[in-house]
PDB file of N, CA, C and O in Angstrom:
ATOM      1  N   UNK A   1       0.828  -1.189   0.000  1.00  0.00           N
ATOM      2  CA  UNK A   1       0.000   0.000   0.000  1.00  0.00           C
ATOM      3  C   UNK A   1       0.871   1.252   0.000  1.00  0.00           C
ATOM      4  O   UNK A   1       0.676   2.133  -0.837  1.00  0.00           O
ATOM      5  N   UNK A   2       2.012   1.365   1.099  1.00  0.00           N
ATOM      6  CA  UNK A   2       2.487   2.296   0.757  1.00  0.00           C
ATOM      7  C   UNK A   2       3.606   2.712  -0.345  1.00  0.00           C
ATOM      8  O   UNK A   2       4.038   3.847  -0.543  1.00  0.00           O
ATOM      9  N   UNK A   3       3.933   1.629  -0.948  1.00  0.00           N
ATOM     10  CA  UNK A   3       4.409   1.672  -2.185  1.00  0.00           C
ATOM     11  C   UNK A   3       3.694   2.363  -3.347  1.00  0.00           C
ATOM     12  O   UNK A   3       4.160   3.063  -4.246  1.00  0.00           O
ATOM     13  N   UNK A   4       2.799   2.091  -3.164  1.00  0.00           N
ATOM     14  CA  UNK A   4       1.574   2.595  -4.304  1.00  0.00           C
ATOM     15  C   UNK A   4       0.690   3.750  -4.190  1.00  0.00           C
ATOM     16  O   UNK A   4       0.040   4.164  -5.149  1.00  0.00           O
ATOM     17  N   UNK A   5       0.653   4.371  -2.815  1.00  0.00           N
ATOM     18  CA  UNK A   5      -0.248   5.648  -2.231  1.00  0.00           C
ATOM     19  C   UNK A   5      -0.701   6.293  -3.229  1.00  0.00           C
ATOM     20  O   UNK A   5      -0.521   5.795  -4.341  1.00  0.00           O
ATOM     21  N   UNK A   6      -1.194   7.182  -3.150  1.00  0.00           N
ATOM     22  CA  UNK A   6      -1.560   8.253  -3.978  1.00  0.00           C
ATOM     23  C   UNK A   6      -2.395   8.914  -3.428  1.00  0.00           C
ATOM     24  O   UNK A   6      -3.196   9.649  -4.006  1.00  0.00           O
ATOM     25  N   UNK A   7      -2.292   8.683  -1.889  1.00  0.00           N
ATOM     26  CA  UNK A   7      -3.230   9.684  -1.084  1.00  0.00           C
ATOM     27  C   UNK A   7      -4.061  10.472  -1.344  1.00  0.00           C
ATOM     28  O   UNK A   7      -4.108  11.702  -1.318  1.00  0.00           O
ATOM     29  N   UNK A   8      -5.061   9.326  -1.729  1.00  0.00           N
ATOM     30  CA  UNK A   8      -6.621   9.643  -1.981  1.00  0.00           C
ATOM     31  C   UNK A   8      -7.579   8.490  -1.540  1.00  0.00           C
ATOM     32  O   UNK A   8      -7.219   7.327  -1.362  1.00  0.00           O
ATOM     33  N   UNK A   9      -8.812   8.956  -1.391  1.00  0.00           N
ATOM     34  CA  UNK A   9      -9.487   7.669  -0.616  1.00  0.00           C
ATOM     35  C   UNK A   9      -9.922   6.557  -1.970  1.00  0.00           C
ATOM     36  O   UNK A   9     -10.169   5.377  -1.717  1.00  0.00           O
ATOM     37  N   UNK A  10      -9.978   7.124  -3.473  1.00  0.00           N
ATOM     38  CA  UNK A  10     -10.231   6.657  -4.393  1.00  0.00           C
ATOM     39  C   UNK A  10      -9.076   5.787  -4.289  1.00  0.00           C
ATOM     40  O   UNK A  10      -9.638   4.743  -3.959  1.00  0.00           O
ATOM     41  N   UNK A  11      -7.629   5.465  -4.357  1.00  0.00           N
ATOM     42  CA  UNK A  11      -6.881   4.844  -4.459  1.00  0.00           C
ATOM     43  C   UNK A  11      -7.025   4.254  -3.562  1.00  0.00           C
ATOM     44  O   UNK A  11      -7.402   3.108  -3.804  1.00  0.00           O
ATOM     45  N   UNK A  12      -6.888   4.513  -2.449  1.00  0.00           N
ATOM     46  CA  UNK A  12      -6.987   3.697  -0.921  1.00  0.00           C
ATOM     47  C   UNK A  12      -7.958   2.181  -1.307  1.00  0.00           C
ATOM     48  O   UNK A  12      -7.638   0.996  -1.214  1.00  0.00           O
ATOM     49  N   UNK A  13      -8.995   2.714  -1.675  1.00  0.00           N
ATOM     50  CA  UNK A  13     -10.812   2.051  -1.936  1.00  0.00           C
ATOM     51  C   UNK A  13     -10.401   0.848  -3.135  1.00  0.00           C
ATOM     52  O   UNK A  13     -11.064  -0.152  -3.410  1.00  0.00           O
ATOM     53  N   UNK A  14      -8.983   1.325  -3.795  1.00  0.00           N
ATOM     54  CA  UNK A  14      -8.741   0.621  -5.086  1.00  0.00           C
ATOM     55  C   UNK A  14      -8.034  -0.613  -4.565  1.00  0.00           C
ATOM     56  O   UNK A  14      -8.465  -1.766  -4.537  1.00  0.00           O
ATOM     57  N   UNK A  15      -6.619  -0.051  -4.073  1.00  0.00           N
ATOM     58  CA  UNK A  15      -6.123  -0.789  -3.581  1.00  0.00           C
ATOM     59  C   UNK A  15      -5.918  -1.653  -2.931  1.00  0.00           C
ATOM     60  O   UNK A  15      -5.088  -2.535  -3.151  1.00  0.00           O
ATOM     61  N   UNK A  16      -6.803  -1.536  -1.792  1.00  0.00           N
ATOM     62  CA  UNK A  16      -6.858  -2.369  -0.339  1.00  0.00           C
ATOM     63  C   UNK A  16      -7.113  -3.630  -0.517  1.00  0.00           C
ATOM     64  O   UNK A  16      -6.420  -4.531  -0.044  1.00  0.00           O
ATOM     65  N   UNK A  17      -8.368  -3.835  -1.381  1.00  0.00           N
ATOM     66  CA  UNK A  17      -8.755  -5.295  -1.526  1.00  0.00           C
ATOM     67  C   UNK A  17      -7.047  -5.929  -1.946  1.00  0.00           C
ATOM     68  O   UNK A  17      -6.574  -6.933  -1.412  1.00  0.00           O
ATOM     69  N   UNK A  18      -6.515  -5.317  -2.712  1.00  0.00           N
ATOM     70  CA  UNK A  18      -5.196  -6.104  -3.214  1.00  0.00           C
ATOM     71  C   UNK A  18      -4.379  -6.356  -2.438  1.00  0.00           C
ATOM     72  O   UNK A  18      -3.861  -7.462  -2.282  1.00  0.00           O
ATOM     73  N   UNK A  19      -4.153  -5.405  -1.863  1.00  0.00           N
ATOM     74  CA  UNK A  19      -3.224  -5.589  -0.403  1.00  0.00           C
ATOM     75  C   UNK A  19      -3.787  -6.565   0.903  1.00  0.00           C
ATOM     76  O   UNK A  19      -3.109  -7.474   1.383  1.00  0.00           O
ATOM     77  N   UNK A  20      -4.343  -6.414   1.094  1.00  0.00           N
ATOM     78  CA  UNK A  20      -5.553  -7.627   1.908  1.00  0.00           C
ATOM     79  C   UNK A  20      -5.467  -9.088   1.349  1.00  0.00           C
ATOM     80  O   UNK A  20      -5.309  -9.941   2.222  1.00  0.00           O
ATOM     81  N   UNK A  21      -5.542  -9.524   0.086  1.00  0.00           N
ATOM     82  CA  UNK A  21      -5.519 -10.307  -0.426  1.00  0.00           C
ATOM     83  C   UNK A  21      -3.831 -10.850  -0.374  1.00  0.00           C
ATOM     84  O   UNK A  21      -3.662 -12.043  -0.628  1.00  0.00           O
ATOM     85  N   UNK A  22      -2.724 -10.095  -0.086  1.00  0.00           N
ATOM     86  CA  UNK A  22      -1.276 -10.582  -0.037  1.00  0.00           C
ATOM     87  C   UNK A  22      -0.979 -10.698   1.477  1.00  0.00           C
ATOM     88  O   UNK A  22       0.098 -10.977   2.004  1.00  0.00           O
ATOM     89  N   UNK A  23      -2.097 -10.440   2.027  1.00  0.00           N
ATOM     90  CA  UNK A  23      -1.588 -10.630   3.284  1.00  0.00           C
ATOM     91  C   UNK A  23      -1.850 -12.534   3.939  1.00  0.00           C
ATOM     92  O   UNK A  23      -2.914 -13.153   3.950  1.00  0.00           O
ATOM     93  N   UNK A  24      -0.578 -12.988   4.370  1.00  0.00           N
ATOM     94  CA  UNK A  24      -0.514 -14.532   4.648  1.00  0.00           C
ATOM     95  C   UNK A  24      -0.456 -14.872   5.879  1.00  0.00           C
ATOM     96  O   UNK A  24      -0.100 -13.984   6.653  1.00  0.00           O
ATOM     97  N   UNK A  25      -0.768 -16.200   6.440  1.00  0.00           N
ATOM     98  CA  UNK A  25      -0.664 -16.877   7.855  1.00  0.00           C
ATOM     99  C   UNK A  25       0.859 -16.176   8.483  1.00  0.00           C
ATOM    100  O   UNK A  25       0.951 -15.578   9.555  1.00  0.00           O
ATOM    101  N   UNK A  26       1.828 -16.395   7.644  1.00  0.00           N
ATOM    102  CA  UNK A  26       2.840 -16.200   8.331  1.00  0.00           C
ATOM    103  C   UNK A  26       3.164 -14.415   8.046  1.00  0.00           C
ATOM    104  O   UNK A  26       4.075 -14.069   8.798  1.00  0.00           O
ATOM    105  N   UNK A  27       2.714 -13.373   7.271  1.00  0.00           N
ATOM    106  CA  UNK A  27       3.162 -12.355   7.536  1.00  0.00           C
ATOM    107  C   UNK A  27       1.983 -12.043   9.145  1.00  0.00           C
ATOM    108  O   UNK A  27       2.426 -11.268   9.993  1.00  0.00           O
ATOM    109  N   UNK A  28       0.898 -12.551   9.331  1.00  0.00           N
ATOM    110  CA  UNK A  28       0.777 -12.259  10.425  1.00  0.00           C
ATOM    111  C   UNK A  28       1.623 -12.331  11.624  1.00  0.00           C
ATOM    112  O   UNK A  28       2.045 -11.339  12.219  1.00  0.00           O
ATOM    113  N   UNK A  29       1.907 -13.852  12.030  1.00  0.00           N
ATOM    114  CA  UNK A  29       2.782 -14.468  12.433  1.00  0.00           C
ATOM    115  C   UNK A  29       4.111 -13.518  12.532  1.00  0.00           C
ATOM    116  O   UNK A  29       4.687 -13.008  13.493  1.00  0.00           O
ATOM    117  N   UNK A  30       4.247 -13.510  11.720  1.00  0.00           N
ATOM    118  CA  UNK A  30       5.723 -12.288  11.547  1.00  0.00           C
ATOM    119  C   UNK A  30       5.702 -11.110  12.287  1.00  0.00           C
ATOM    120  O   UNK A  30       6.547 -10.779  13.119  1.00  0.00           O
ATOM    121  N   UNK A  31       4.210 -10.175  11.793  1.00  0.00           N
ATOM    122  CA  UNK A  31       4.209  -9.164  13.027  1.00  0.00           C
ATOM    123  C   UNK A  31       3.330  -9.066  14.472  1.00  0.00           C
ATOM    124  O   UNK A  31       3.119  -8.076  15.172  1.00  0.00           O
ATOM    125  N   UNK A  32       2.816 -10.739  14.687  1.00  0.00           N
ATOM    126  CA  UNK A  32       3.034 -10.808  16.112  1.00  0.00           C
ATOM    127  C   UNK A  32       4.132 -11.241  17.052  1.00  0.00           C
ATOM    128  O   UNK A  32       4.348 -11.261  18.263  1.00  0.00           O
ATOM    129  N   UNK A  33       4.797 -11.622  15.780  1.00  0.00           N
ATOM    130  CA  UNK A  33       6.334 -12.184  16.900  1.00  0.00           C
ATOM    131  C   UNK A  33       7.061 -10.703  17.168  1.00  0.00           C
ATOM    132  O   UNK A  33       7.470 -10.430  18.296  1.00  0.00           O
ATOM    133  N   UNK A  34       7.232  -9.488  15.726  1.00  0.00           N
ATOM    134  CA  UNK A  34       7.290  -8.456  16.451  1.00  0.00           C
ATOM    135  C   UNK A  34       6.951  -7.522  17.691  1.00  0.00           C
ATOM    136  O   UNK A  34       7.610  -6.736  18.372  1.00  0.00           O
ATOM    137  N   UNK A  35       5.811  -7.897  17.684  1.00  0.00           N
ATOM    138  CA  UNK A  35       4.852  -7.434  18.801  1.00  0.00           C
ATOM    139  C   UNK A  35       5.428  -7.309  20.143  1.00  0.00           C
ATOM    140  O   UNK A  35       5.659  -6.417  20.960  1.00  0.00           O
ATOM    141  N   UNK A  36       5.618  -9.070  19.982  1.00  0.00           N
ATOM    142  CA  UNK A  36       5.633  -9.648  21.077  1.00  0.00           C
ATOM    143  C   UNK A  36       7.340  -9.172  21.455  1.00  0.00           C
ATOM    144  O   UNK A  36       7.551  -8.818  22.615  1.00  0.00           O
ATOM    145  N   UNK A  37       8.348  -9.174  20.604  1.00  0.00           N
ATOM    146  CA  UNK A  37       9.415  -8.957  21.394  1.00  0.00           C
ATOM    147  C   UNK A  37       9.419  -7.115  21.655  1.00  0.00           C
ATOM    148  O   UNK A  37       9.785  -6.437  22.614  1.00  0.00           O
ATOM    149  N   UNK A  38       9.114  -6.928  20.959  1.00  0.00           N
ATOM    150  CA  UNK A  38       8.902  -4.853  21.578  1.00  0.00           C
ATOM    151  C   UNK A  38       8.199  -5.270  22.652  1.00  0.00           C
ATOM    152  O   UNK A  38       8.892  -4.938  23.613  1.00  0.00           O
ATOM    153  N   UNK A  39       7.135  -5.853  23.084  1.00  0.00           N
ATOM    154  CA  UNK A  39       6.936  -5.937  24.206  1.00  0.00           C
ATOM    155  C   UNK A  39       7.406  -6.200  25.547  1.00  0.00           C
ATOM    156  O   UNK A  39       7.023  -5.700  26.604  1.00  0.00           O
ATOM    157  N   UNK A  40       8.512  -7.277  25.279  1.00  0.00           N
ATOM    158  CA  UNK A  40       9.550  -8.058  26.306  1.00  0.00           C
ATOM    159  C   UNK A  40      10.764  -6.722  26.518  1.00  0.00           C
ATOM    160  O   UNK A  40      11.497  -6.678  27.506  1.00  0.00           O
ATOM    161  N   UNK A  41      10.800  -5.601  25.306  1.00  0.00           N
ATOM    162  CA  UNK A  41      11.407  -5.083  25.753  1.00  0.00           C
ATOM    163  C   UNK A  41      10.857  -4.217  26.961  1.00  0.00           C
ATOM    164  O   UNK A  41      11.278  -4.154  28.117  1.00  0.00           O
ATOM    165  N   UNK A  42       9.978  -3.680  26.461  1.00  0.00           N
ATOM    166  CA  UNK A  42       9.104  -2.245  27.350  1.00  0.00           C
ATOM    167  C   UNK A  42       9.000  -2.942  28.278  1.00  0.00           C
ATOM    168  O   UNK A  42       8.992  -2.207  29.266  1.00  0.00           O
ATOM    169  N   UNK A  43       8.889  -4.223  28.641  1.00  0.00           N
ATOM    170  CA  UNK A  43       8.971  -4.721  30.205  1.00  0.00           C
ATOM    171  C   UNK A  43      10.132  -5.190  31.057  1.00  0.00           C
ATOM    172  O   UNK A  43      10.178  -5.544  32.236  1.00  0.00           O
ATOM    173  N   UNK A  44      11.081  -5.085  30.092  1.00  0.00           N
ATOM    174  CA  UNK A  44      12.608  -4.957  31.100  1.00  0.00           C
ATOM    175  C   UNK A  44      12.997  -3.373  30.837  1.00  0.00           C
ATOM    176  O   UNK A  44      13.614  -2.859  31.770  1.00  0.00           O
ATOM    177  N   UNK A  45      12.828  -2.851  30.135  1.00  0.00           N
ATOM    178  CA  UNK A  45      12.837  -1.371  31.072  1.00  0.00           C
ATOM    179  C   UNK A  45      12.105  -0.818  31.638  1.00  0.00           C
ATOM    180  O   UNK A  45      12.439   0.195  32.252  1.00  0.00           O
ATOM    181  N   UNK A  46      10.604  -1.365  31.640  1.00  0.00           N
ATOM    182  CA  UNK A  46      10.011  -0.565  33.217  1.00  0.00           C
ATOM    183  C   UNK A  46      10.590  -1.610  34.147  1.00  0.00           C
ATOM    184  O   UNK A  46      10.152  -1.367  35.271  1.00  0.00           O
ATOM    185  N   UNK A  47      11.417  -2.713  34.166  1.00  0.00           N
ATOM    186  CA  UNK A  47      11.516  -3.245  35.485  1.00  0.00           C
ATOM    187  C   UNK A  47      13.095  -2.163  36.113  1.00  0.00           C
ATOM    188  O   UNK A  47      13.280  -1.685  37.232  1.00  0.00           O
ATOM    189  N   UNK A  48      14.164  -2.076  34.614  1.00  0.00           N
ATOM    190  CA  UNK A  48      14.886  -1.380  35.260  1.00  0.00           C
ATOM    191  C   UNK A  48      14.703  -0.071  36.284  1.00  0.00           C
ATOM    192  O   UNK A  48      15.285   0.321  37.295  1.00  0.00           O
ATOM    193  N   UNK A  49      13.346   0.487  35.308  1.00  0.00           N
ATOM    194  CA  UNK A  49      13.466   1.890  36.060  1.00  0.00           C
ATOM    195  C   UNK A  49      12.511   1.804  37.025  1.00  0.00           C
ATOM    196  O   UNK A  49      12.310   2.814  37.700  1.00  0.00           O
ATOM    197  N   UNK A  50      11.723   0.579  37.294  1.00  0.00           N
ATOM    198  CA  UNK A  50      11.421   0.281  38.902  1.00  0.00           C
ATOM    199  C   UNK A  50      12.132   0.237  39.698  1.00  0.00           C
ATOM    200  O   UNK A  50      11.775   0.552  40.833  1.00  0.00           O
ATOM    201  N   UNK A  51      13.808  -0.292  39.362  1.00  0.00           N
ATOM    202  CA  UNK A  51      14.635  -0.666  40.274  1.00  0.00           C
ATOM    203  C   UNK A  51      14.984   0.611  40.725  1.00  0.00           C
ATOM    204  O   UNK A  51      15.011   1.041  41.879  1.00  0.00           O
ATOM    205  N   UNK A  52      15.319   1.310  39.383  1.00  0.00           N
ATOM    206  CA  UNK A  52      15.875   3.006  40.098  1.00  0.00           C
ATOM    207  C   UNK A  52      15.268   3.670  40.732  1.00  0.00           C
ATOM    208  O   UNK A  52      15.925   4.223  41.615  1.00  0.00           O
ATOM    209  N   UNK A  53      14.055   3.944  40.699  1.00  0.00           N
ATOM    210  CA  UNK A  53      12.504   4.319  41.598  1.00  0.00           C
ATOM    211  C   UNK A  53      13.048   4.124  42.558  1.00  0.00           C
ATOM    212  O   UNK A  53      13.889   4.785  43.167  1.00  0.00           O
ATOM    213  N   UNK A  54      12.240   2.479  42.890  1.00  0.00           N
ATOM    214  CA  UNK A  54      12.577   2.017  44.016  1.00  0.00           C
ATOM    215  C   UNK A  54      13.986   2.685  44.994  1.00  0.00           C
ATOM    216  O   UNK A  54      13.833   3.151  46.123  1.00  0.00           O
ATOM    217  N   UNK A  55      15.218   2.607  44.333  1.00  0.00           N
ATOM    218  CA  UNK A  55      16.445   2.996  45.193  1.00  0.00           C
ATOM    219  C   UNK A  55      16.186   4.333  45.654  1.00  0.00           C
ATOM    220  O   UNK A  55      16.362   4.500  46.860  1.00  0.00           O
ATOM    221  N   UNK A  56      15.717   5.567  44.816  1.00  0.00           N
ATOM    222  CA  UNK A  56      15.542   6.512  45.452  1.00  0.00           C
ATOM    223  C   UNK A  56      14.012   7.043  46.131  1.00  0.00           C
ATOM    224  O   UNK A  56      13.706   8.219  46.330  1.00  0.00           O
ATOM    225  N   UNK A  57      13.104   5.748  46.438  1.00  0.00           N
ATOM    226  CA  UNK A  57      11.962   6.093  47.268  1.00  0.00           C
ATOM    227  C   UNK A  57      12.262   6.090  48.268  1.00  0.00           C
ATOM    228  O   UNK A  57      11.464   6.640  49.027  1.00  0.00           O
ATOM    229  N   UNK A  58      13.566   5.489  48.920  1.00  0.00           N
ATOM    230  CA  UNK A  58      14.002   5.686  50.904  1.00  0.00           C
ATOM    231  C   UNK A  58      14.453   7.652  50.710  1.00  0.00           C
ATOM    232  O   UNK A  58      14.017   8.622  51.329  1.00  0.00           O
ATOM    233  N   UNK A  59      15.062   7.593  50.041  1.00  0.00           N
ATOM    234  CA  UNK A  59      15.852   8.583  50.144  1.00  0.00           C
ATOM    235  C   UNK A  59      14.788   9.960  49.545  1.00  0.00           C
ATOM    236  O   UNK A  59      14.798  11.050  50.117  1.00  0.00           O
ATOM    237  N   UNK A  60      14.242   9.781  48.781  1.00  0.00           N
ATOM    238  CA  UNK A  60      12.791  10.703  48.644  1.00  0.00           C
ATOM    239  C   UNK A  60      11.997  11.041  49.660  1.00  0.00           C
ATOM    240  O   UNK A  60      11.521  12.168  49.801  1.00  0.00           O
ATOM    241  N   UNK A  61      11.741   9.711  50.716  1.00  0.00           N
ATOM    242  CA  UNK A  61      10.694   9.720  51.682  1.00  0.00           C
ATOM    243  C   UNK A  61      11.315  10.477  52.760  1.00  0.00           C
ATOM    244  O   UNK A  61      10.826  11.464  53.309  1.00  0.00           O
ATOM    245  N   UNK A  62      12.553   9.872  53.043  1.00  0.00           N
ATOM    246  CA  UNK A  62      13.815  10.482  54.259  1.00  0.00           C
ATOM    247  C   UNK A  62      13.707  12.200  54.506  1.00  0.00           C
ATOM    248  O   UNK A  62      13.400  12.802  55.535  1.00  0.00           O
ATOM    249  N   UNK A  63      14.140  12.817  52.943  1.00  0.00           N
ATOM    250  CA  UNK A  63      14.186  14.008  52.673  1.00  0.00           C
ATOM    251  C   UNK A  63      13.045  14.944  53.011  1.00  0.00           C
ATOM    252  O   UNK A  63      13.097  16.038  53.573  1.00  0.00           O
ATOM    253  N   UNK A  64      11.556  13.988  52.345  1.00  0.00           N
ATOM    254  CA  UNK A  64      10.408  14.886  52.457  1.00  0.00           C
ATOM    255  C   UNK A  64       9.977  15.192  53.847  1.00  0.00           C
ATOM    256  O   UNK A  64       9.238  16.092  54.246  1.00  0.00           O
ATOM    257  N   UNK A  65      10.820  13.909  54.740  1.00  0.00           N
ATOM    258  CA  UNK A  65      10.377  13.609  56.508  1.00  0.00           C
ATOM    259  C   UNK A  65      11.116  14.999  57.359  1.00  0.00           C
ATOM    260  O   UNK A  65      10.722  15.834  58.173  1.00  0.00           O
ATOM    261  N   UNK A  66      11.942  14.802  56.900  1.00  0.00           N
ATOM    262  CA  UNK A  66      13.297  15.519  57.434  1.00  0.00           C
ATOM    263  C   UNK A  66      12.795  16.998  57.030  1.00  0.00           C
ATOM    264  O   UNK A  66      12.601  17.512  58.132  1.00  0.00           O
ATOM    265  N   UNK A  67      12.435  18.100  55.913  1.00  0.00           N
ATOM    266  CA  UNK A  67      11.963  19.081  55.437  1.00  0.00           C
ATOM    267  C   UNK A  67      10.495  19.197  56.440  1.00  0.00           C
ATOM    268  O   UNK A  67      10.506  20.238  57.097  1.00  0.00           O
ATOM    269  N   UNK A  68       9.579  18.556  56.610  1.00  0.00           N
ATOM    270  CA  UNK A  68       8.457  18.505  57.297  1.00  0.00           C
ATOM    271  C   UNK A  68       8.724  18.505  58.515  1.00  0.00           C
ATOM    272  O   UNK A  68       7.898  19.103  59.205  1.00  0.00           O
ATOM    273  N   UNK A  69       9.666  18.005  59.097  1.00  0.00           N
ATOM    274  CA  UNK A  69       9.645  18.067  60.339  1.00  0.00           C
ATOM    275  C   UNK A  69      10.862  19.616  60.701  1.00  0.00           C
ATOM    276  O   UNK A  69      10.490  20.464  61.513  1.00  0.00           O
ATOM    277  N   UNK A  70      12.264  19.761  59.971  1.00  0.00           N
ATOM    278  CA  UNK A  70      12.665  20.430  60.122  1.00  0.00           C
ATOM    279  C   UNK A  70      12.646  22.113  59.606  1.00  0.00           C
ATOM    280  O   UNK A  70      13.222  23.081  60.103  1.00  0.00           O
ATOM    281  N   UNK A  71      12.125  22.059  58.918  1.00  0.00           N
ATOM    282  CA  UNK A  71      11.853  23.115  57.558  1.00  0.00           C
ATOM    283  C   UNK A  71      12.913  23.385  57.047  1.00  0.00           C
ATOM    284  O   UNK A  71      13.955  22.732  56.991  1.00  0.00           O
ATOM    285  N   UNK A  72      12.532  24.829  56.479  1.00  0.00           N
ATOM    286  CA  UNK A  72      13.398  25.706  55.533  1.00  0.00           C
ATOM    287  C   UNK A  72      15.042  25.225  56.453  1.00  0.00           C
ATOM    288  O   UNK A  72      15.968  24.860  55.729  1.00  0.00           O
ATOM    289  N   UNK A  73      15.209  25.252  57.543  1.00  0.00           N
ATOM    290  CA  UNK A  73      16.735  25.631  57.744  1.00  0.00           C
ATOM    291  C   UNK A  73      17.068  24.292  57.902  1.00  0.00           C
ATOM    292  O   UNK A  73      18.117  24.325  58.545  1.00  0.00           O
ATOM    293  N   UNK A  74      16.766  23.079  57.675  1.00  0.00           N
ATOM    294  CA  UNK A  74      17.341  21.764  57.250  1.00  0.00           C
ATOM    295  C   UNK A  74      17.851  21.814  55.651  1.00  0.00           C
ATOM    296  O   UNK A  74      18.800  21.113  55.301  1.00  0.00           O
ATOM    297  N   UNK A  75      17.401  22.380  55.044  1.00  0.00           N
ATOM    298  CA  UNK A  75      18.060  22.735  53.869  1.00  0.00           C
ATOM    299  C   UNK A  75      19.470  23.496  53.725  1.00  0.00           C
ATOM    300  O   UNK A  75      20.564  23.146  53.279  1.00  0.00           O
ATOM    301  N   UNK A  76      18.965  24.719  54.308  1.00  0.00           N
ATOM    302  CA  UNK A  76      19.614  25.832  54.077  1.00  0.00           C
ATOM    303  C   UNK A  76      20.811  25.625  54.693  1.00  0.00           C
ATOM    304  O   UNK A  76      21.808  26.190  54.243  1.00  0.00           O
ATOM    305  N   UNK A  77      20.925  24.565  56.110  1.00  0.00           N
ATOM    306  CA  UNK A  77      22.264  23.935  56.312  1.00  0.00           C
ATOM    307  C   UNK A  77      23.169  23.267  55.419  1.00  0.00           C
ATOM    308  O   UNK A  77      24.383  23.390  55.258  1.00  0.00           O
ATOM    309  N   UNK A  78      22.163  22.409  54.782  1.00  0.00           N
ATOM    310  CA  UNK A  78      23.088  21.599  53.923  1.00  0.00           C
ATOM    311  C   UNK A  78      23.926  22.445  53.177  1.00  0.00           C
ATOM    312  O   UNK A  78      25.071  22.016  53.035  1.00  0.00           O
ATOM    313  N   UNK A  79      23.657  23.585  52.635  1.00  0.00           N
ATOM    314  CA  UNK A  79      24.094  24.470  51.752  1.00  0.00           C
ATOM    315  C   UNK A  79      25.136  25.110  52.020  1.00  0.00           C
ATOM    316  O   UNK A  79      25.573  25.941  51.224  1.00  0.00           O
TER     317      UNK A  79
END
C-alpha cells in the first residue's frame, strides 16, 4: 500500500482489496512475533526503572520527613 499511495481515498478504496488479499498466515505471524518482542522489551525497562525508583523512594521519603519536620533551615544547612 504504501508503495503505491496516492493519497486519496479513491486509491486507498482501489487498492486495499489487493493488499488484503497478499496478506498470509505467516506475515501475520511475523508481526506478532514483532509485537511480542517490543513488548519483552518495554517490560525490562520498566523493570529497570522500577529498580531506580525504588532505590531513590528511601531517600525521597527520608528528605520529604526531614523538610516537614525540620523546615526551611534543614536545607539551608546543607548548603
Amino acid at each position: 500500500m504504501a508503495d503505491n499511495c496516492d493519497f486519496t481515498m479513491a486509491g486507498l478504496r482501489k487498492r486495499l482489496p489487493e493488499a488484503f488479499a497478499k496478506v498470509t498466515t505467516s506475515t501475520c505471524k511475523a508481526i506478532i512475533s514483532k509485537v511480542f518482542e517490543q513488548e519483552e522489551r518495554y517490560w525490562a525497562e520498566d523493570e529497570k526503572l522500577d529498580e531506580i525508583y525504588s532505590e531513590n523512594a528511601e531517600e525521597e521519603y527520608l528528605g520529604k520527613d526531614a523538610f516537614e519536620s525540620q523546615g526551611d533551615e534543614f536545607y539551608l544547612e546543607a548548603v
